[in-house]
ZALORO-613601 format. One line per field, with one value per residue (C-alpha): x, y, z. Coordinates in pm, whole numbers, plus 50000, padded with zeros to 5 digits. Example, Ala and Ser with C-alpha at 12.3 -4.5 7.8 and 13.67 -1.06 7.14 Angstrom:
# ZALORO-613601
x	(51230 | 51367)
y	(49550 | 49894)
z	(50780 | 50714)
//
This chain:
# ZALORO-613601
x	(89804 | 90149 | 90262 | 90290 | 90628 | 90761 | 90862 | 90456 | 90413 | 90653 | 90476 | 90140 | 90248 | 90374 | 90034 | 89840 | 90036 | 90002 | 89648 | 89611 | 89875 | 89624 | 89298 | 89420 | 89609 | 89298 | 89067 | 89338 | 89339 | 88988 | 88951 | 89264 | 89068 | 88751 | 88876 | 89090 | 88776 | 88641 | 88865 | 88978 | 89352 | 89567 | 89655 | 90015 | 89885 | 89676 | 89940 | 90134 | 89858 | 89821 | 90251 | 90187 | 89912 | 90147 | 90430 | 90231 | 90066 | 90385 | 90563 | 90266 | 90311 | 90697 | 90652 | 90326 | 90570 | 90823 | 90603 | 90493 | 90831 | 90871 | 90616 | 90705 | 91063)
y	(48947 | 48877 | 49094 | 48977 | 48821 | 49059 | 48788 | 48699 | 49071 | 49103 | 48786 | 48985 | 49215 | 49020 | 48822 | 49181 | 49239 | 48947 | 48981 | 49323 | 49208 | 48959 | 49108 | 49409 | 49201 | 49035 | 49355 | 49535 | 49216 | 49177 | 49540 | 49492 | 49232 | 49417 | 49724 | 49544 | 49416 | 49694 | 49892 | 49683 | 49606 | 49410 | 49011 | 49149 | 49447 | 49240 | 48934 | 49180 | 49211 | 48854 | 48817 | 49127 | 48913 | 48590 | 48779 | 48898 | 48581 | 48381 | 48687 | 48641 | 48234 | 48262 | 48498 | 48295 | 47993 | 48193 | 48312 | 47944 | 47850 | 48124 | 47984 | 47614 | 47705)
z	(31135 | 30971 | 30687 | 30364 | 30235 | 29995 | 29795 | 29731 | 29721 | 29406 | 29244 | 29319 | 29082 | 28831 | 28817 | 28782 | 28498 | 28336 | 28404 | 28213 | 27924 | 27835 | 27863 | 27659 | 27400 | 27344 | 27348 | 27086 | 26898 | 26832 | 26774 | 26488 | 26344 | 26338 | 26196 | 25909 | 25778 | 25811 | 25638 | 25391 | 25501 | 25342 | 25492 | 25576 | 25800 | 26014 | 26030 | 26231 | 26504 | 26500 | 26530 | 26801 | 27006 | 26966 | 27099 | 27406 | 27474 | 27473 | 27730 | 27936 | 27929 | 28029 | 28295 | 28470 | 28458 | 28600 | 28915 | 28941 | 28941 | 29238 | 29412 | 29410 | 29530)
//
């Protein structure tokens, strides 16, 4: 059995990564959300989760395209 290219190796990463960024973006989220009602925050507190889960979606988007990109090339 060949080894694998260290090339897909590094993109293996990447995608694990990407993988946990979102899944605990979205756990934290919902638990910001939860707990702001909860508590009683104010609109301006939990807009900065929601500019917080934006920001890591959108990381998460530009670095998938990137290992697609990789991929393709």
């Amino acid at each position: 059995m060949p080894s694998p290219d260290p090339d897909d190796m590094k993109r293996a990463a990447q995608a694990r990564l990407v993988a946990f960024v979102i899944a605990g973006t979205m756990i934290l989220w919902m638990g910001a959300q939860w707990l702001g009602g909860e508590l009683g925050w104010e609109t301006r507190f939990v807009f900065l989760f929601d500019f917080a889960a934006i920001a890591a979606f959108v990381w998460a988007m530009v670095v998938t395209y990137q290992i697609w990109r990789g991929r393709r090339g």
